[in-house]
C-alpha positions in Angstrom: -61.9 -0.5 -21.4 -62.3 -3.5 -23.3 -62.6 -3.0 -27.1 -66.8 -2.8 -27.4 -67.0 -4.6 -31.5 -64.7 -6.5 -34.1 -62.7 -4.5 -36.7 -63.1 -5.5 -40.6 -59.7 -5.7 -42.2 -60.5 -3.9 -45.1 -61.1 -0.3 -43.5 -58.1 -0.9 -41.2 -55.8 0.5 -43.8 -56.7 4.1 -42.1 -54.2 5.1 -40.1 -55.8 5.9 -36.7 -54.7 9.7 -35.8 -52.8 10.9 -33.0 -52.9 14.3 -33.2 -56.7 15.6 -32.4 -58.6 18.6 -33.9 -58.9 21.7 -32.4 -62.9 20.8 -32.5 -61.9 18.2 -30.2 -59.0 19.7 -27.9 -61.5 21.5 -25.9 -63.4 19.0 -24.4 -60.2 16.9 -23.8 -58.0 16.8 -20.0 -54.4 16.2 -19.8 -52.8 12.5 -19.2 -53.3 12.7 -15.1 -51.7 10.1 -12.6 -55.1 7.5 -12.5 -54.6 7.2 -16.1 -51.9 5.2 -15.8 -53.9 2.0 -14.8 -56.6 2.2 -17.6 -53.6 1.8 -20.1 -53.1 -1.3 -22.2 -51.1 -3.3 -24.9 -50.5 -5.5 -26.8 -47.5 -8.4 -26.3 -46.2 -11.6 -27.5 -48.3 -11.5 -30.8 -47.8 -14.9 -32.6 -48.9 -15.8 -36.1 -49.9 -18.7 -37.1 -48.3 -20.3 -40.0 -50.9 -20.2 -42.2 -51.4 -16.7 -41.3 -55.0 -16.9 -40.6 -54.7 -16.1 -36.7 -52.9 -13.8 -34.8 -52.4 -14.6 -31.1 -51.4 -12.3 -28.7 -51.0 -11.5 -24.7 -53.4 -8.3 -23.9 -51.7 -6.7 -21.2 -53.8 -4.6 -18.8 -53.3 -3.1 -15.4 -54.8 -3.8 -12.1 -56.1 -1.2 -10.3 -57.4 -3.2 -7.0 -54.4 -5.8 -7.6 -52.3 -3.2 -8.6 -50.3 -5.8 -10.9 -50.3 -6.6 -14.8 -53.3 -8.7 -16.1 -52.3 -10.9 -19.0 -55.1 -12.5 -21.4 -55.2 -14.6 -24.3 -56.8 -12.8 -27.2 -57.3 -14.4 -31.1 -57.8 -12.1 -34.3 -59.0 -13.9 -37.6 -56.7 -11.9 -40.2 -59.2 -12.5 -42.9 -62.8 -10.8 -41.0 -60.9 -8.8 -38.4 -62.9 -11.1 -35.6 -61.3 -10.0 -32.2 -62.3 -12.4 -29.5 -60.7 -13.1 -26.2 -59.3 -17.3 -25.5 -58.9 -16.5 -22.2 -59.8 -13.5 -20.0 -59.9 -13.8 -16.5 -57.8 -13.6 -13.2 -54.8 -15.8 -14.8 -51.7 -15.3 -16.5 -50.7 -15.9 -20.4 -47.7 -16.4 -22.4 -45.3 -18.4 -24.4 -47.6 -18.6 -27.4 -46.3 -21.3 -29.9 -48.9 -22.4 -32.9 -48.7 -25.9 -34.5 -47.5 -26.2 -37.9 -50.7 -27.4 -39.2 -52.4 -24.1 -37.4 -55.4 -25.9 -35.5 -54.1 -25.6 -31.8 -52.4 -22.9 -30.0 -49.5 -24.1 -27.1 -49.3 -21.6 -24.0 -48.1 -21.5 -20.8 -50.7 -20.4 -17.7 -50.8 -20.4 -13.9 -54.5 -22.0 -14.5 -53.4 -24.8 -12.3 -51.8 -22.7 -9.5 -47.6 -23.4 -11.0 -47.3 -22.0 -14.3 -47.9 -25.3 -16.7 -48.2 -26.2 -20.5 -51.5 -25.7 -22.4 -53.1 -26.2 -25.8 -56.1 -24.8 -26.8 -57.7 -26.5 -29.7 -59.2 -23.1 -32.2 -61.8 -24.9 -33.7 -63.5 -27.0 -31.5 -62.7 -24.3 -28.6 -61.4 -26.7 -26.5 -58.2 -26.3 -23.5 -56.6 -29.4 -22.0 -53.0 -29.1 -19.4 -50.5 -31.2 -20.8 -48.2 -31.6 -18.1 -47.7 -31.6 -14.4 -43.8 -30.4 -13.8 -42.8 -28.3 -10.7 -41.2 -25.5 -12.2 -42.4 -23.0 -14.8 -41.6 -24.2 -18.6 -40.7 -21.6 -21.2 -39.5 -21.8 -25.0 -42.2 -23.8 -25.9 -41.7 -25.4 -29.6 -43.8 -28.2 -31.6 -42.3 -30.8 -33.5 -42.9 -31.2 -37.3 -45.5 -33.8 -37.0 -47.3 -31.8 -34.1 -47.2 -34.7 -31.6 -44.8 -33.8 -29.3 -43.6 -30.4 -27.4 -40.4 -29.5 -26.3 -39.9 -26.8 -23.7 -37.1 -25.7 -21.3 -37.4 -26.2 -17.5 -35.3 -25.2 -14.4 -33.8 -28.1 -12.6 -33.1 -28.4 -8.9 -29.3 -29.2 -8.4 -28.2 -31.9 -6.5 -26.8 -30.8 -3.0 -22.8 -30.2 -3.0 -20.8 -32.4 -0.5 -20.4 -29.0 2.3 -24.4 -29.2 2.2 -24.5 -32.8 2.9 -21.7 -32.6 5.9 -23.5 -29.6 7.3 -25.3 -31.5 11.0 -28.8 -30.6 11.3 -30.5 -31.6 14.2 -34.0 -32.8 14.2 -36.6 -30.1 15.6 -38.6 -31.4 18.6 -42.2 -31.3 17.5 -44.0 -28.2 17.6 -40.6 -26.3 17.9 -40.4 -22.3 16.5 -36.8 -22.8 15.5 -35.9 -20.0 13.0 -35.4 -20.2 8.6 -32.5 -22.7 7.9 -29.6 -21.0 6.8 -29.0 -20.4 3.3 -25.8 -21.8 1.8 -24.2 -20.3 -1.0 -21.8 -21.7 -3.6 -21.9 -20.6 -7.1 -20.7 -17.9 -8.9 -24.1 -16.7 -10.4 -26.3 -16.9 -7.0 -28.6 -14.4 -7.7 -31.4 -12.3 -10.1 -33.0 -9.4 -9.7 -36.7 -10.3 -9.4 -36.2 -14.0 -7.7 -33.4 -13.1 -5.2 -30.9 -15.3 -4.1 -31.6 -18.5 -6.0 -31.7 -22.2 -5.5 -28.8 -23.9 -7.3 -30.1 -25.0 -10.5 -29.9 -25.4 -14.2 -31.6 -25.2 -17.2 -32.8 -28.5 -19.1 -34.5 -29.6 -22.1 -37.9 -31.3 -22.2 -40.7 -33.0 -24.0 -44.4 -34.5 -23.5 -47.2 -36.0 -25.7 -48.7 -32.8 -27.3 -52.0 -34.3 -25.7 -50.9 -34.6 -22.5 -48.5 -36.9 -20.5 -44.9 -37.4 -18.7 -42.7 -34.7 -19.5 -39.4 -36.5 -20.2 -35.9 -35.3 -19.5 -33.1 -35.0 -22.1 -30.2 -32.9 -21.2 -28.4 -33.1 -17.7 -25.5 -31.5 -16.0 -24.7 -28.1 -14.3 -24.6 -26.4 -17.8 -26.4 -23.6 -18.9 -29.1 -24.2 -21.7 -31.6 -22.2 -23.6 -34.1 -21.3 -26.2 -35.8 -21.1 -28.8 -35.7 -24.9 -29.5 -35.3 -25.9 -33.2 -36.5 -29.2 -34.2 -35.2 -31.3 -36.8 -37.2 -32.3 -39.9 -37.4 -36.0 -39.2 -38.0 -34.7 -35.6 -34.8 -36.7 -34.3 -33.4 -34.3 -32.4 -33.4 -30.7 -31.4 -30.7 -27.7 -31.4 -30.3 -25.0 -29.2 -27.9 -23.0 -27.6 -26.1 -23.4 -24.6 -22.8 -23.1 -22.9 -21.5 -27.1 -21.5 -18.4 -25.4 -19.8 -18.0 -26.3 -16.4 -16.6 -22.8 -16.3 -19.9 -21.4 -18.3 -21.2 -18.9 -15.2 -17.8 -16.9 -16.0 -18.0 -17.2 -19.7 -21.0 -14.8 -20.2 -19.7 -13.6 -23.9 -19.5 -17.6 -24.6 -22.1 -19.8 -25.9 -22.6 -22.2 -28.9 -25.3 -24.5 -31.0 -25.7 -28.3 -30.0 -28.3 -30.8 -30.8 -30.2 -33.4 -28.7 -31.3 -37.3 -29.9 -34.8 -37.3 -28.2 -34.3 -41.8 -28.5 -30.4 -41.7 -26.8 -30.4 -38.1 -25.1 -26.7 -37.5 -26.8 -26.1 -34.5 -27.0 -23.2 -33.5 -29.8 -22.5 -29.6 -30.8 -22.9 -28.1 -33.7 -21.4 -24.6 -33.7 -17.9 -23.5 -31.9 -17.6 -19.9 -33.4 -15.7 -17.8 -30.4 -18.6 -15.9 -28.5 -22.5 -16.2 -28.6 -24.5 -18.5 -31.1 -28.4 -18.5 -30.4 -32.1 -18.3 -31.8 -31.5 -21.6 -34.2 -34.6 -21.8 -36.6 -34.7 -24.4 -39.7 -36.3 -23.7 -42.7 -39.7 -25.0 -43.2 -38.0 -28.0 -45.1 -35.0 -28.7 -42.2 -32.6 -28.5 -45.0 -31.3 -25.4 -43.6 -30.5 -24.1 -40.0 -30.4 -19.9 -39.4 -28.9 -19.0 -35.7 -27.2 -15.6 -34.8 -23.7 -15.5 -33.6 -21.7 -12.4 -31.7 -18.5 -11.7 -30.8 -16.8 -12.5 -27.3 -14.8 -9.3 -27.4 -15.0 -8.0 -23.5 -16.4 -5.0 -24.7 -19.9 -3.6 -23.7 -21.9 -3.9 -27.2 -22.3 -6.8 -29.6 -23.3 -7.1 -32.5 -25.8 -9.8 -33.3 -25.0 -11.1 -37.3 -27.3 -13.6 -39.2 -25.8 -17.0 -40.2 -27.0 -19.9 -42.3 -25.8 -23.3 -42.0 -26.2 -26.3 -44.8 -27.6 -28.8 -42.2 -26.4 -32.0 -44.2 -23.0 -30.7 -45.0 -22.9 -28.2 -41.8 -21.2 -25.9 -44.3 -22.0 -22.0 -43.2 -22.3 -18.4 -45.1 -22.9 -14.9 -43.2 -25.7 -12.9 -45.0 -25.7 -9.4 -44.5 -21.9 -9.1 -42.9 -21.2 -5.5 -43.8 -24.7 -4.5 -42.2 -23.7 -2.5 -39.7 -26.9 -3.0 -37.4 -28.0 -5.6 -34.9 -29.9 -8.8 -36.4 -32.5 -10.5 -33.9 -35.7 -12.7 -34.1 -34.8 -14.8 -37.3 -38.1 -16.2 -38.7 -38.8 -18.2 -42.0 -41.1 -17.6 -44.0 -40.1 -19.6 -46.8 -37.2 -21.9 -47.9 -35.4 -19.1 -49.1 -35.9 -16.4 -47.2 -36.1 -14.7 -43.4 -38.0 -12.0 -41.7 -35.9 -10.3 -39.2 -35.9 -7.4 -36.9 -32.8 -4.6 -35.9 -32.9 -1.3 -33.8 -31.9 1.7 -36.2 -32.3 5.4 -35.1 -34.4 4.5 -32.2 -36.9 2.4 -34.5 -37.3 -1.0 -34.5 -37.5 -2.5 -38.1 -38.5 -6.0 -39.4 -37.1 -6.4 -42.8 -37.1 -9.6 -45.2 -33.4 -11.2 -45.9 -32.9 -13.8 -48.8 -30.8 -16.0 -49.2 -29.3 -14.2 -51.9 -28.0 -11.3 -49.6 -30.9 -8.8 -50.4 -32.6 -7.2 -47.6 -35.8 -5.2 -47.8 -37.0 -3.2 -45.2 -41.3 -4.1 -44.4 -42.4 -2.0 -41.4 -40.6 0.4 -38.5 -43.4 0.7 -36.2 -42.0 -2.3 -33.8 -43.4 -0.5 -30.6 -45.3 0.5 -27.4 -44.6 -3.0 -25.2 -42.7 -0.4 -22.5 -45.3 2.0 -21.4 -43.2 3.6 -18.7 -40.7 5.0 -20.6 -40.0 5.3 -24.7 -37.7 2.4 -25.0 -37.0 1.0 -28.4 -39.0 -1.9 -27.7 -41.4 -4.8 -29.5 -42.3 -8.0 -31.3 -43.1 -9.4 -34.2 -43.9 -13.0 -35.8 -43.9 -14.8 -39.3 -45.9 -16.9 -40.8 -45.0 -19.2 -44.0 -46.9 -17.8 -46.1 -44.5 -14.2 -45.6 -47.4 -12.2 -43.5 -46.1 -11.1 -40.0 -47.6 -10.0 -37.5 -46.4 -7.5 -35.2 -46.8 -4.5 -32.0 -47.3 -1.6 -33.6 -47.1 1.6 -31.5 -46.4 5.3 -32.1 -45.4 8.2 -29.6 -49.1 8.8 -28.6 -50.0 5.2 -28.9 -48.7 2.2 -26.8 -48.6 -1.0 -28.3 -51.5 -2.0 -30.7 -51.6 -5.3 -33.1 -49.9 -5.0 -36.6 -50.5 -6.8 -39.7 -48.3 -6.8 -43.3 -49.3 -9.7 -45.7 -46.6 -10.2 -48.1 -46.7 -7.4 -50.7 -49.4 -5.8 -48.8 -49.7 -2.5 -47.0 -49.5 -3.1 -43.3 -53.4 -2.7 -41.1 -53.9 -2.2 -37.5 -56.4 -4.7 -35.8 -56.6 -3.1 -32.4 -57.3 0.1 -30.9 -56.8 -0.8 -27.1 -56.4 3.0 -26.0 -58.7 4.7 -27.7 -61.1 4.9 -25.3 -58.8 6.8 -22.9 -55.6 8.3 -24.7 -58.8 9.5 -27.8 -60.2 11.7 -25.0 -56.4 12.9 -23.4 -54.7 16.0 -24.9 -51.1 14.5 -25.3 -48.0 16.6 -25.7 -46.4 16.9 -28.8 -43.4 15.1 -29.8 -40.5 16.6 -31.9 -37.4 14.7 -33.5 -34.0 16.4 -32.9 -30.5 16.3 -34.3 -27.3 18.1 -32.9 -23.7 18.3 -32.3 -22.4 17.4 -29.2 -20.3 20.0 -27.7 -17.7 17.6 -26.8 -16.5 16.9 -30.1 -19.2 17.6 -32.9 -20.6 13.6 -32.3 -24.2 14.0 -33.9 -26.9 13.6 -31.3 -30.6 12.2 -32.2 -33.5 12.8 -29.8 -36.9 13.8 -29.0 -38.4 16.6 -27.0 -42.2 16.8 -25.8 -44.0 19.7 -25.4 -46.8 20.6 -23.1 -50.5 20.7 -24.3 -51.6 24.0 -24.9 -47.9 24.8 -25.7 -47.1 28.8 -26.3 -44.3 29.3 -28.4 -44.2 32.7 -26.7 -43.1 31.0 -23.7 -40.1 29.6 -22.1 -41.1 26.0 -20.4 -39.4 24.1 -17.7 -36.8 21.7 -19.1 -36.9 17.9 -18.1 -34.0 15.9 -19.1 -34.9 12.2 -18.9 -31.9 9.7 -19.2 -32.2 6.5 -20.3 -31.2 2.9 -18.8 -28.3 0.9 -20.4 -26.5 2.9 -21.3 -26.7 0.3 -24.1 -30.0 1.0 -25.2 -31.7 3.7 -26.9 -35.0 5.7 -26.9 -37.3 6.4 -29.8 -40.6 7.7 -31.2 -42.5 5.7 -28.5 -45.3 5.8 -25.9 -43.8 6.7 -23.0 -46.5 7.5 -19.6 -43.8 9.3 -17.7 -42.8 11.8 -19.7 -46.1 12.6 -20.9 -47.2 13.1 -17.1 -44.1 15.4 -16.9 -45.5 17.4 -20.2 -49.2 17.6 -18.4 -47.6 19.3 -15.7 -45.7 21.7 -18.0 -42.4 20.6 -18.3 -40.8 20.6 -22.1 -39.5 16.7 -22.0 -35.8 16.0 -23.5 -34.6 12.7 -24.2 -31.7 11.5 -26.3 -29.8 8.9 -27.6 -26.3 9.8 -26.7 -23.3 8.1 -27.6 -23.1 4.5 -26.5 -26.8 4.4 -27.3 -27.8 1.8 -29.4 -29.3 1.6 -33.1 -26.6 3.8 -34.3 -24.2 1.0 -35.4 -20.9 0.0 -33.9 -19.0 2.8 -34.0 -21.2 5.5 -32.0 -22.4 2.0 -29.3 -18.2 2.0 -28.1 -17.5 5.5 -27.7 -18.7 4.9 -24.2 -16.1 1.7 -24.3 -14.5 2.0 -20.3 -16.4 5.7 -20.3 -19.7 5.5 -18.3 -20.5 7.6 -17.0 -18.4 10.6 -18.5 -18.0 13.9 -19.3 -18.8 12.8 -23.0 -22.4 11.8 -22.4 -22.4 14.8 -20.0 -21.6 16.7 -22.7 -24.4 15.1 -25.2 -26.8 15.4 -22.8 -26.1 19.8 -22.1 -25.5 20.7 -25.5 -28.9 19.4 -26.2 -30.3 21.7 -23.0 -28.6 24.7 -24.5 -29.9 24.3 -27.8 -33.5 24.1 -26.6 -32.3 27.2 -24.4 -31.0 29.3 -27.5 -34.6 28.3 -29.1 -36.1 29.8 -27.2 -38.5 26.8 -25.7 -36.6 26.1 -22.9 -36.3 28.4 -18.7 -32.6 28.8 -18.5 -33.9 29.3 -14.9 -35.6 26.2 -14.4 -34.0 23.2 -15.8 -34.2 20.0 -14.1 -32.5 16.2 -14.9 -33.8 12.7 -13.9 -33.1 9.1 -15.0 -33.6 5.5 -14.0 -30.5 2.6 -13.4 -27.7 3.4 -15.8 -29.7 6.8 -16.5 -29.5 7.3 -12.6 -26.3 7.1 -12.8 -25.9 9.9 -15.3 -28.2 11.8 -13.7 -25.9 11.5 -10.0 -22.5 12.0 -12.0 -24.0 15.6 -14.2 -24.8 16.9 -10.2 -21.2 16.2 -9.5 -20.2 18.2 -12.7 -22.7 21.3 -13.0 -24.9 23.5 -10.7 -27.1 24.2 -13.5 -29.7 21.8 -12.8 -32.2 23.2 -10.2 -33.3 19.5 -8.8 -32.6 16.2 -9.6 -34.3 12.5 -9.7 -32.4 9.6 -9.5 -33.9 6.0 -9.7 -31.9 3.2 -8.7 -28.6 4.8 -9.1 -25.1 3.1 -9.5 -23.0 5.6 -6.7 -20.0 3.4 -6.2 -19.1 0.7 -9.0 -16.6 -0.9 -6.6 -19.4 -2.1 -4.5 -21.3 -2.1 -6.9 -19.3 -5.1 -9.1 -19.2 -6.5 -6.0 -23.0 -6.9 -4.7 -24.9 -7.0 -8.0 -26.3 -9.5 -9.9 -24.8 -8.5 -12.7 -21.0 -8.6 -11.6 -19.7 -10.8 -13.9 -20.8 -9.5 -17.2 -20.0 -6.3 -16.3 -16.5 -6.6 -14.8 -15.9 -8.8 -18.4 -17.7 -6.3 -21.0 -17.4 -2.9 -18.8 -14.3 -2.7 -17.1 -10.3 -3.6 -17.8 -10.1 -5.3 -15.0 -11.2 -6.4 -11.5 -11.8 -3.5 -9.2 -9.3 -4.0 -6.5 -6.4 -4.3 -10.0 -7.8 -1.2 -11.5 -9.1 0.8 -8.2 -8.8 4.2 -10.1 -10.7 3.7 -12.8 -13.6 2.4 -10.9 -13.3 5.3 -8.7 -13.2 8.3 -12.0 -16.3 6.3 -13.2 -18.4 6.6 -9.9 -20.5 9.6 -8.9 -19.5 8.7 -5.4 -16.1 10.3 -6.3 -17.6 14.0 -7.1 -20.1 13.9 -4.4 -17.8 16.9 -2.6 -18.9 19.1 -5.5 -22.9 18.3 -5.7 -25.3 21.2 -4.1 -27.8 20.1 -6.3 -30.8 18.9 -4.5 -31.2 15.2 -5.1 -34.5 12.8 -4.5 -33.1 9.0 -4.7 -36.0 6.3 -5.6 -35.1 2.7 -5.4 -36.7 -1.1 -4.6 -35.6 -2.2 -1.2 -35.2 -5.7 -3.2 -33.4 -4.1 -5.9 -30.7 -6.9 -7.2 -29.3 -4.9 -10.3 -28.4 -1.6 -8.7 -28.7 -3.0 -4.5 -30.5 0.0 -2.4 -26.7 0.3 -1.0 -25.7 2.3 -3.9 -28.6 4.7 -2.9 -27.7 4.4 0.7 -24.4 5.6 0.3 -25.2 8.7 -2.2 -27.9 9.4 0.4 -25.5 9.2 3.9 -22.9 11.4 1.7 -25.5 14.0 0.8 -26.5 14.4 4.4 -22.9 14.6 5.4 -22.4 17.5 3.1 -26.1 19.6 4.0 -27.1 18.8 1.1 -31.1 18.7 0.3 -31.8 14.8 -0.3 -34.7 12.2 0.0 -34.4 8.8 -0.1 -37.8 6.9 -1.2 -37.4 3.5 -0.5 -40.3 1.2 -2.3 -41.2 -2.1 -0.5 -40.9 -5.1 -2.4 -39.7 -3.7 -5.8 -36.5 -5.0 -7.8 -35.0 -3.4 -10.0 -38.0 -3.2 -12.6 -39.8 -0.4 -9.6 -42.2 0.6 -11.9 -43.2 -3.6 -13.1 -46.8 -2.3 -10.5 -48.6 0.4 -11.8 -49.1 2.3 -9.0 -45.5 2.5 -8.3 -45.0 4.2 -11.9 -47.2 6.6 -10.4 -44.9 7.0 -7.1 -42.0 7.7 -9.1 -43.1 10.0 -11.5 -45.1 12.2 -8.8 -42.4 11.9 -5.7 -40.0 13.4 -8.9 -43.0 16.3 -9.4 -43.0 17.2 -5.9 -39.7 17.2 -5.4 -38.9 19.3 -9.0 -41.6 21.9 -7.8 -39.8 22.7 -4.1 -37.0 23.8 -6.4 -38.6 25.8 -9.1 -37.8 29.5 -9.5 
């Protein structure tokens, strides 16, 4: 499905349409299952600073792997030339360009362990640059281009009740079982790895041609990117959290700077909560970072700061912005690119340094074909050009181009071949008032291909994951396999939901899940109902981790709903708090206090405690490795079920974490095991 011949910039100004003809409708199928694994976007675009290339990772999917294949692919933004770097049975990432534009930094399992690379664009030519034992990430040049700096995870040091532990040796050719894992820290596991290796994050650097990486932060501290170099390349900044206390302090991190000759490390920000993403101006004179609150409250919001490097003197721009600031880029001495969620959109907009911001493109999209997900990425260049994902509701994720002052192009079409020939269903933007309390409600609903507006449809509500997130005008495969097979698809942003500004993000403060969402959620239903598109007799609800969640506590609240899906479910947030990687964070942000001080609460908030009132039939779909929401939440809404004769399934996937749809074919699983299930219960 690879694209067959280069696209010339100049005609790329025409919009590619995503609505076909009538002419054309006829010869078209529906979106089936299979076509799930021909799909493919674009990821991790990166500009270089001249703005001549654009880099980016060509995600494609697997079908006799059944996994994600990730390529290297290089656009020239002057002749449209698409050409692949690298495509073959390896993994890509990390882009990072040098300043002066000529080589390209990534990071590949080329070598079996994930390593550094640069690929030189000219002469076509690849060399590794270093030989370290752990993957490296955050990958950053210096300003003189000889050097890279990258982040690294560190193998701890064993504590002294590992070291007193006897261990006697094994007689040769013994079968004794594993060695026992000991475990210490607070923060011991992650959904994905497991229970981890005590370790920590450090700072790096190697010979941009190859050599020793060296070592320049220590300690049991937590450190991250992006790394920020200096201009005299000196030292670099990021952010990190040198608390001994840090794995408790998850609203809690500042700025701090590196001397790559001493390794001293000194700090540079101590604002109370998060300071990150430090970027200097292309002349080092000054540093942008974003900071956030440490309120123990579930939503931050991220604001753009800019500090006077010499004097270390600071100024807010945009405080009264009452949005979510990420991704600041330069792209000149005075003056930022910078992206924000609003109304389900993600926008990158231009910020000067005198406060004025200006809005460039809102098609940020399609990099989370599962489901619509406000989701994407974009990248600067100097010259004020960005690059960027651009998607749409029938499109995934294609790659975006806006020079500065120019109209933006599209340089891909990596789904034409398939989603051209697929008769989609139609989505529709919706506004309402919440029953609840009048809260205005934004949302979409699909609608079946070959939709009758004589005829009432089966309703789909699909909740989604958070609940501090928010859906949008995206590519979404699921619910347009739930449209193929008829269903009218409804999916909302309801309150707590991101992109709407402070306000509506905490009026799910201490309330998830509730009868407020609940309430968001039906009044949406009965308006499709009163319209006429909606069975009032076949209505169904599904959702996946914090949407699971809803999804179990509506059964517990209404009979109306003639089946229901829920994937990776929270059932009981006491054990919940208590066996999740996420524990920490969420007893700080979530909750006002530790479960066993504020039992009650816990208990109003978990579907476990209206599980005597559910005669909804319930399928349950969850990764048997699932850190984030642990298969015990789905055990015990399952065993409950069954206690009370009431139709359930659990599906249990085999080696899947809390991401169970990251392989394509178990996408597929959980959308059809829903279908199935939804059609047992149809009237």
């Amino acid at each position: 499905m690879w694209l067959k011949q280069s696209v010339i910039a100049g005609s790329l100004a025409l919009l590619f349409t995503s609505v076909p003809t009538l002419a054309q409708d006829a010869a078209k199928t529906t979106f089936q299952a299979e076509d799930i694994f021909q799909l493919e976007y674009a990821n991790q675009v990166s500009i270089s600073p001249n703005g001549k290339y654009i880099a980016y990772i060509r995600n494609s999917f697997d079908n006799m792997e059944d996994n994600t294949r990730r390529s290297l692919w290089l656009i020239d933004t002057e002749t449209g030339q698409h050409l692949p770097i690298f495509d073959d049975q390896f993994s890509y990432g990390s882009l990072a360009w040098s300043n002066d534009g000529t080589r390209l930094a990534f990071a590949s399992n080329r070598s079996d362990k994930n390593q550094i690379h640069v690929h030189w664009i000219k002469e076509q030519r690849t060399a590794k640059v270093t030989h370290v034992s752990n993957s490296p990430g955050s990958i950053s040049w210096s300003n003189d281009d000889s050097q890279l700096a990258f982040t690294m995870s560190v193998n701890a040091e064993p504590t002294p009740f590992a070291k007193s532990v006897k261990k006697p040796k094994k007689p040769k050719g013994a079968k004794w079982s594993e060695s026992p894992i000991i475990v210490e820290e607070a923060y011991y596991q992650r959904d994905g790895r497991g229970v981890l290796e005590p370790a920590h994050t450090q700072l790096f650097v190697v010979p941009a041609e190859g050599g020793t990486a060296r070592q320049l932060t220590e300690g049991p501290y937590r450190h991250g990117g992006p790394l920020a170099w200096t201009e005299d390349d000196s030292h670099i900044v990021f952010s990190g959290n040198r608390s001994e206390d840090w794995a408790y302090q998850v609203n809690e991190s500042d700025l701090y700077s590196v001397s790559l000759s001493s390794k001293e490390v000194a700090q540079v920000t101590d604002k109370p909560g998060r300071e990150s993403s430090p970027q200097f101006s292309p002349d080092g004179k000054r540093l942008a970072y974003l900071h956030s609150s440490n309120e123990p409250v579930p939503y931050h919001k991220s604001q753009l700061w800019i500090m006077d490097w010499s004097e270390r003197s600071e100024t807010e721009l945009q405080a009264d912005f009452d949005r979510s600031f990420s991704s600041p880029q330069w792209t000149g001495n005075d003056s930022l690119a910078v992206s924000y969620a609003d109304q389900g959109k993600t926008v990158v907009a231009d910020v000067t340094l005198n406060n004025e911001l200006t809005n460039r493109v809102d098609d940020v999209s399609g990099v989370y074909v599962s489901r619509p997900y406000t989701m994407g990425s974009f990248s600067a260049s100097k010259t004020g050009a960005i690059a960027y994902t651009k998607g749409s509701e029938y499109r995934p994720a294609d790659v975006g181009y806006q020079p500065q002052g120019g109209e933006a192009v599209q340089f891909t079409q990596l789904n034409e071949d398939l989603l051209g020939h697929r008769e989609l269903g139609k989505v529709h933007e919706i506004r309402y008032e919440s029953r609840y309390d009048g809260q205005e409600i934004h949302g979409w609903y699909i609608t079946p291909p070959n939709y009758d507006e004589s005829k009432e449809y089966p309703l789909l509500l699909e909740i989604h994951g958070g609940p501090h997130l928010s859906y949008g005008p995206h590519f979404a495969a699921e619910h347009q396999r739930y449209a193929a097979e008829g269903y009218v698809v409804l999916y909302v942003n309801h309150r707590g939901s991101t992109s709407y500004g402070k306000d509506f993000a905490m009026l799910l403060d201490g309330n998830y899940s509730s009868p407020y969402d609940f309430a968001d959620h039906m009044s949406g239903i009965d308006l499709l109902i009163d319209k006429g598109i909606a069975d009032s007799d076949n209505l169904f609800i599904a959702g996946g981790s914090a949407g699971g969640i809803a999804t179990a506590y509506a059964v517990g609240l209404t009979n109306r709903f003639n089946a229901a899906a829920a994937t990776n479910p929270v059932i009981n947030w006491v054990s919940k708090v208590l066996t999740a990687d996420s524990s920490i964070g969420q007893i700080t942000n979530q909750f006002p206090g530790m479960p066993w001080e504020e039992l009650e609460h816990y208990w109003q908030r978990s579907p476990l405690s209206m599980v005597g009132d559910v005669e909804t039939p319930v399928l349950l779909f969850t990764g048997e490795k699932d850190r984030r929401t642990p298969i015990s939440e789905t055990e015990q809404f399952y065993q409950a079920l069954k206690l009370q004769k009431v139709d359930t399934a659990m599906v249990r996937v085999p080696d899947a974490f809390h991401g169970v749809t990251a392989r394509p074919s178990n996408m597929i699983a959980k959308i059809e095991h829903a279908l199935a299930w939804f059609e047992q219960y149809k009237k």
